[in-house]
Residue frames as qw, qx, qy, qz and C-alpha x, y, z in Angstrom:
[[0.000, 0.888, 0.460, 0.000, 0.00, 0.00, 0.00],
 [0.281, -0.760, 0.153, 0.565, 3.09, 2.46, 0.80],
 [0.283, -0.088, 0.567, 0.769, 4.92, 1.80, -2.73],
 [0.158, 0.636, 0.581, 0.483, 1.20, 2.48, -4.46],
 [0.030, 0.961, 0.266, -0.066, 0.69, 5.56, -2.84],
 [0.397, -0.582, 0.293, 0.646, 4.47, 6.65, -3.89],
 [0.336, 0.197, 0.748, 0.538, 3.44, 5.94, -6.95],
 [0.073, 0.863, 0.476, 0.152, 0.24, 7.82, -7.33],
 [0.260, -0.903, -0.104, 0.326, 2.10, 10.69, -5.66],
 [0.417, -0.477, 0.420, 0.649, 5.16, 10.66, -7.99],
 [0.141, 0.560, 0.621, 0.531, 2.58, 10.34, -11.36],
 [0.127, -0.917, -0.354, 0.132, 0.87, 13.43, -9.63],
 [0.217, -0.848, 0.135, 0.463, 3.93, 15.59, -9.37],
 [0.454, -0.164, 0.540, 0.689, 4.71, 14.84, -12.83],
 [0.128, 0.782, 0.556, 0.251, 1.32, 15.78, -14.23],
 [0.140, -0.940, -0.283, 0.130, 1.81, 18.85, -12.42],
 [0.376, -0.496, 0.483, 0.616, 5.22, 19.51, -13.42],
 [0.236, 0.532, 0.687, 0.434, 3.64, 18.95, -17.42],
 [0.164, 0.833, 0.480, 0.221, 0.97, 21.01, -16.67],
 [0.336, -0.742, 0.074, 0.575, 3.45, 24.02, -14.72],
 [0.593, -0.067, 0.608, 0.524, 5.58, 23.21, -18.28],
 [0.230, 0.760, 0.559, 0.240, 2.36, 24.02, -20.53],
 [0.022, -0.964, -0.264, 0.000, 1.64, 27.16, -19.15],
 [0.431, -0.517, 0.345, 0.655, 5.73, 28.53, -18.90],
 [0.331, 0.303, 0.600, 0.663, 5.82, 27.35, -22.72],
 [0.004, 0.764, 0.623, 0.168, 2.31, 29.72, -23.22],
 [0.135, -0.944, -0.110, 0.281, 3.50, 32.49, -21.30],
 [0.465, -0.428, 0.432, 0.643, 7.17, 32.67, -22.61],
 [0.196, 0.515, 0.572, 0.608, 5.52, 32.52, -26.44],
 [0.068, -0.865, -0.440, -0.231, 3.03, 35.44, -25.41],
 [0.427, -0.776, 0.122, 0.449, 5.87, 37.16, -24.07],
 [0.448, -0.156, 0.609, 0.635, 8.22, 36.80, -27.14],
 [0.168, 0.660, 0.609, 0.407, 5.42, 37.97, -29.18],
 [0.142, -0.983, -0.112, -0.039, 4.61, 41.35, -27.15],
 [0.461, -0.517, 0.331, 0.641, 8.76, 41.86, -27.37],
 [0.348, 0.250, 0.588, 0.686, 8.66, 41.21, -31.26],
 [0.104, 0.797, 0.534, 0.263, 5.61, 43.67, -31.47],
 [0.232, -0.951, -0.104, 0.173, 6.84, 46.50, -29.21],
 [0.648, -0.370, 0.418, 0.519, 10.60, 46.45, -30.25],
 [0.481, 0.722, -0.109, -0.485, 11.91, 48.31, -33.27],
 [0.930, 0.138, 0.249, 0.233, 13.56, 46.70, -36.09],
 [0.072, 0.834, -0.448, -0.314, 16.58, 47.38, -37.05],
 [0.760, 0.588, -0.278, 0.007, 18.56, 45.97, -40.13],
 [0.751, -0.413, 0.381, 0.348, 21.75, 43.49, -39.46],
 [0.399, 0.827, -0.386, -0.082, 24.97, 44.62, -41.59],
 [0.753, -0.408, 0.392, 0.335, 28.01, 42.73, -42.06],
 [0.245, 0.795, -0.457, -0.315, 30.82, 42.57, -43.94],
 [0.895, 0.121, 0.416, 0.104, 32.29, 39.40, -45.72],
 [0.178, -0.450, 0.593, 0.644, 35.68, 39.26, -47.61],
 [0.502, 0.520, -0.388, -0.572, 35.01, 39.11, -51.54],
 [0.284, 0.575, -0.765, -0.058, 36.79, 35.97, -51.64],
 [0.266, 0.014, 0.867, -0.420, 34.78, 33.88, -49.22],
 [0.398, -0.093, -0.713, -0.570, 32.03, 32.53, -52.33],
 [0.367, -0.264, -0.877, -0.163, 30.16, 30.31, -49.78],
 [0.033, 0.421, 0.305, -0.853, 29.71, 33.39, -46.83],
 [0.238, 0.297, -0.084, -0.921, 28.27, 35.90, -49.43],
 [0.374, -0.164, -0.719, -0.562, 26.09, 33.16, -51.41],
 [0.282, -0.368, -0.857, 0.224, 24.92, 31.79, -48.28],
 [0.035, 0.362, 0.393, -0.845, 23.99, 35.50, -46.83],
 [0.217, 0.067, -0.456, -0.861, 22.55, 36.18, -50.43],
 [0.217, -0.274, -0.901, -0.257, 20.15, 33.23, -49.66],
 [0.215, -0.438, -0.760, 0.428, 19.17, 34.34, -46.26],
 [0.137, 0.811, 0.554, 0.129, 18.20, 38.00, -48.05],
 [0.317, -0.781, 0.026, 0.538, 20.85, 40.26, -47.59],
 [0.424, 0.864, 0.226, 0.150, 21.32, 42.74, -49.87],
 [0.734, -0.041, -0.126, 0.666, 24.52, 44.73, -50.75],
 [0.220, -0.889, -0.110, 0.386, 25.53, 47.94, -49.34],
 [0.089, 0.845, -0.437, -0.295, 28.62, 48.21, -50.89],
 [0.948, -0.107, 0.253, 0.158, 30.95, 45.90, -52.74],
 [0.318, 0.848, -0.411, -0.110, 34.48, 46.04, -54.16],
 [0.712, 0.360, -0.601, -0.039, 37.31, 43.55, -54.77],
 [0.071, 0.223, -0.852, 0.468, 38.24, 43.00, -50.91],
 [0.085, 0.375, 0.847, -0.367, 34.69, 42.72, -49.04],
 [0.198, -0.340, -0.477, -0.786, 31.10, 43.32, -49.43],
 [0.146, 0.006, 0.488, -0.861, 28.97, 45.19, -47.05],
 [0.424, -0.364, -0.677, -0.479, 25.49, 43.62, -47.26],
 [0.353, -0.100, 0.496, -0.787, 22.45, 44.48, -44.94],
 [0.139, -0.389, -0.898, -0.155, 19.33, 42.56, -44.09],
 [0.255, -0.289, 0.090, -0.918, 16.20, 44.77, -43.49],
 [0.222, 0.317, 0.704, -0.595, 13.62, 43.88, -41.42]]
């Protein structure tokens, strides 16, 4: 009778630990959301030697646009 009520009591405090879990997840999203909304955006820059093909193709994928370019590096932004 002792091990079954450790049992029931240790399945309880995992349910609750779940359900504590749920509602963290729930609030931490609805938190990350009212940051993304109230926050401005602002535009990432970098720079990337000329010479580094798989950097500047890879940034090209992710949407960054150039600022500047010349034979040593190219200055590419991403805008928001």
């Amino acid at each position: 009778i002792g091990e079954s009520n450790n049992d029931e009591n240790l399945l309880l405090q995992k349910l609750r630990q779940r359900q504590q879990n749920r509602r963290n997840k729930r609030t931490d999203r609805q938190n990350n959301e009212a940051l993304t909304n109230d926050e401005e955006r602002i535009p990432i820059v970098l720079s990337v030697n000329t010479d580094n093909i798989p950097a500047v193709r890879l940034y090209e994928k992710f949407g960054f646009e150039y600022l500047e370019r010349n034979d040593v590096f190219c200055m590419m932004v991403l805008r928001p």
